[in-house]
VMD Tcl script that draws the C-alpha trace (Angstrom):
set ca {
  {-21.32 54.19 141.05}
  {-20.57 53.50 144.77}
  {-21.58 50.82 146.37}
  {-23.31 50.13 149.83}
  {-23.33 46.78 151.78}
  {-26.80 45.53 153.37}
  {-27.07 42.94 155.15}
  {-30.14 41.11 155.37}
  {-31.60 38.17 157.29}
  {-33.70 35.36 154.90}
  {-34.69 32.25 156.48}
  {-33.94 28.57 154.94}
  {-37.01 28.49 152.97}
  {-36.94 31.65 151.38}
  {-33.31 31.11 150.70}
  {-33.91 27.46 148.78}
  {-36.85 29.52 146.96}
  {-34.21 32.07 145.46}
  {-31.62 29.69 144.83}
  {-30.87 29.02 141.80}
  {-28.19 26.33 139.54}
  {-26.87 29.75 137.28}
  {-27.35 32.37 140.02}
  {-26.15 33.81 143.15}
  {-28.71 33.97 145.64}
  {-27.36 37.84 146.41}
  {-28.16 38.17 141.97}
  {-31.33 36.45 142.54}
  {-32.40 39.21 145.14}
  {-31.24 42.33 143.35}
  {-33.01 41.45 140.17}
  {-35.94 40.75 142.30}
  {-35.31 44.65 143.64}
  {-34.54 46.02 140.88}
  {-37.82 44.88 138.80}
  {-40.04 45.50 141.72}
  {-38.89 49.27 141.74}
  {-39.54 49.23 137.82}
  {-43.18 47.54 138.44}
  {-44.02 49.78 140.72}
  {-42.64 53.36 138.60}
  {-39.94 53.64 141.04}
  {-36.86 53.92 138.26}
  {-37.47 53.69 134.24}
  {-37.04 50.80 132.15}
  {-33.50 52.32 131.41}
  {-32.16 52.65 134.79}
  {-33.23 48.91 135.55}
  {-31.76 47.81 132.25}
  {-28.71 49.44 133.65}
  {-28.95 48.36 137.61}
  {-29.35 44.86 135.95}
  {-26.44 45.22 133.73}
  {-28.58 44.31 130.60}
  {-29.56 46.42 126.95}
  {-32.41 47.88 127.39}
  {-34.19 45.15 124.73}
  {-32.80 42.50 127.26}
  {-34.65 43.81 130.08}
  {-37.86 44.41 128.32}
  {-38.14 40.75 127.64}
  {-36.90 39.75 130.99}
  {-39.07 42.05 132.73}
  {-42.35 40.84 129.80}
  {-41.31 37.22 130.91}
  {-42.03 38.11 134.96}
  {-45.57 39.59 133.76}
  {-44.48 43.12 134.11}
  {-46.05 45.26 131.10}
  {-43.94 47.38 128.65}
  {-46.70 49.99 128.80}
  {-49.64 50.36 131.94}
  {-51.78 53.23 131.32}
  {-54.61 53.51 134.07}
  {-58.12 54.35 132.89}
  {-58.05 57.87 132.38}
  {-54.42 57.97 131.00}
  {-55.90 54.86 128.68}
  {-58.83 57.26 127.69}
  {-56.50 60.58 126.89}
  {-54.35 58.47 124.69}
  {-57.26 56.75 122.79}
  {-58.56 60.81 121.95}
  {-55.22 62.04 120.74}
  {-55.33 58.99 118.69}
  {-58.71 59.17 117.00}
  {-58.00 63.20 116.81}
  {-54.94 62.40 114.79}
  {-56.08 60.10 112.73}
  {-59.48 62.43 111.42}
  {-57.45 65.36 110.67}
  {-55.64 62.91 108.45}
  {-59.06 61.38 106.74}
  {-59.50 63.31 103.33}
  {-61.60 66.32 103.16}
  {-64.94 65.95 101.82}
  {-65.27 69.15 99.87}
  {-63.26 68.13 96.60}
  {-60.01 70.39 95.97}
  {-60.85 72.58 92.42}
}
mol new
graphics top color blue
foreach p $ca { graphics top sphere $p radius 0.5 }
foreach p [lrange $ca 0 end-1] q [lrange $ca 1 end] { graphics top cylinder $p $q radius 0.2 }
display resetview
């Protein structure tokens, strides 16, 4: 993976805000990327894992800890789910005509 150099301008404050006693700054910031891309759908939960150098498991509760959901269905993805669901589970209910 290659890697590009961006510089980018941060005043005082906003600087102190991402500072912090076990990180970089620079680390502070590309976490900060990286999870906003996730929140947003921009990369999977896989690739950020992997941007942020961390398993998979790691970044789920790193990314649970920052409010970010594992799963966010919107209404009418919500509603598709919760028929496939209720579908499934009646064809496994028993049949009410008794088996001879």
């Amino acid at each position: 993976m290659g890697v590009e150099t961006v510089a980018i301008e941060i005043d005082n404050d906003l600087a102190a805000l991402l500072r912090q006693p076990d990180r970089s700054v620079r680390d502070s910031v590309h976490d900060l990327i990286v999870t906003a891309l996730y929140r947003r759908g921009g990369i999977s939960r896989g690739k950020a894992a992997e941007l942020l150098g961390m398993p998979l498991d790691a970044f789920l509760r790193h990314a649970s800890s920052l409010g970010i959901p594992y799963v966010a269905y919107s209404e009418a993805e919500w509603a598709a789910e919760k028929r496939s669901v209720q579908e499934m589970a009646a064809s496994l209910r028993p049949s009410a005509t008794p088996v001879r």
